[in-house]
N, C-alpha and C positions, 0 to 999 in steps of 0.2 A: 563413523567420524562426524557427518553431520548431525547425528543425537547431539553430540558432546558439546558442538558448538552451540546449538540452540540452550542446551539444560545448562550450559557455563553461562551463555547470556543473562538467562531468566533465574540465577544463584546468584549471578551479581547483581542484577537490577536489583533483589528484597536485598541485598546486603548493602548496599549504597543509598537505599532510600529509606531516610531519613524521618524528615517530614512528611506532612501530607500522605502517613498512610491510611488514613479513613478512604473508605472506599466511594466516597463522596468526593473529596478532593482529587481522586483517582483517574477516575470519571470526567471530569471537568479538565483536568490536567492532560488527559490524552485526547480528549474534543478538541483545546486550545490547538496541540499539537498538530493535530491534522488539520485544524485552519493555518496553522505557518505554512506546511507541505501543501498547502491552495494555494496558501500567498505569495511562496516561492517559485513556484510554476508560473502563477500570475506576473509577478515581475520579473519572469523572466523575458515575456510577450511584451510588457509595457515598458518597462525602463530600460530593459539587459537590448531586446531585439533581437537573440539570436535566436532567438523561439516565433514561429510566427502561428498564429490559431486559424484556417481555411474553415470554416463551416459551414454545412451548405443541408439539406435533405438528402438524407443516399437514398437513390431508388435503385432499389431491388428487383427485379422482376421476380411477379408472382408467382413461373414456375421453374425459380434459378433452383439450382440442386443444394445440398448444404456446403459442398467445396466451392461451388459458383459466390454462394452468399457469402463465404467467410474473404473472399479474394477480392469480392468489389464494395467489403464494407471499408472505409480510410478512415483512420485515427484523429484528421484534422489537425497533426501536426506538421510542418513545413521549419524545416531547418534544424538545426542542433545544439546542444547544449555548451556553454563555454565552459570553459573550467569553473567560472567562480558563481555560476547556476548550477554548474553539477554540483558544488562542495554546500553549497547553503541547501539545495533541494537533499543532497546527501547526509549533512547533518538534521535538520528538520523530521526525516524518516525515520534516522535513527536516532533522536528525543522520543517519536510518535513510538517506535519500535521498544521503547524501556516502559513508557507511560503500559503500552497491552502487555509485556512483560510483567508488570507490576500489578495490573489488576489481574492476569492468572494466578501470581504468587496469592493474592489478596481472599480467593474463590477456590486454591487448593487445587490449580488447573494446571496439567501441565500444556507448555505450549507445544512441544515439539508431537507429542500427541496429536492434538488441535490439527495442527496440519497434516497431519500423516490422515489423520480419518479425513479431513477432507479434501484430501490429494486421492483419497482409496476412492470416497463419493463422486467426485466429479471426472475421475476413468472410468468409474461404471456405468454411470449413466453416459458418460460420453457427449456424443454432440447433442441429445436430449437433455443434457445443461445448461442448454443458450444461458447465458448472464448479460 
């Protein structure tokens, strides 16, 4: 089922777009996008308020175990999102979500693929994936 939704997604994104399918404009187009989904984040901290950003050094100790380290690293986020920070960081995503849609359609790629292989890579290697 969730094939279906991904390959519906990425069959409408080439069938809806238009314009701008050089793979050039593509590119620049889904940059754009993921600076809104900054932007929107961002003013959710600076205008909105209901988002506050805490950043500080995490120390780790040197011989925390990998369950120790994954429990005392923190996100830096303090508080939650309103509804009208969720719907603008929520459409922004999915703009950002059509724009890599479209450059797979553009490359012959499928997405739901995409993520299946590296949903497979990053179980296999496991916590040897730190990101």
């Amino acid at each position: 089922m969730k094939d279906i939704l991904v390959d519906d997604f990425q069959y409408t994104a080439q069938e809806l777009l238009v314009r701008n399918r050089s793979i050039l404009d593509l590119i620049t187009k889904y940059q754009d996008s993921n600076s809104r989904v900054n932007r929107a984040v961002i003013k959710s901290v600076t205008q909105c308020g209901c988002l506050t950003i805490n950043a500080h050094k995490q120390d780790i100790p040197a011989d925390a175990s990998f369950d120790e380290m994954k429990n005392s690293v923190n996100g830096h986020i303090e508080g939650t999102l309103c509804d009208n920070c969720r719907d603008a960081i929520e459409r922004d995503i999915g703009r950002n979500l059509f724009y890599l849609a479209s450059i797979c359609n553009s490359l012959d790629l499928n997405l739901y693929d995409i993520i299946l292989k590296e949903n497979d890579r990053i179980r296999m290697l496991g916590k040897y994936n730190l990101r």
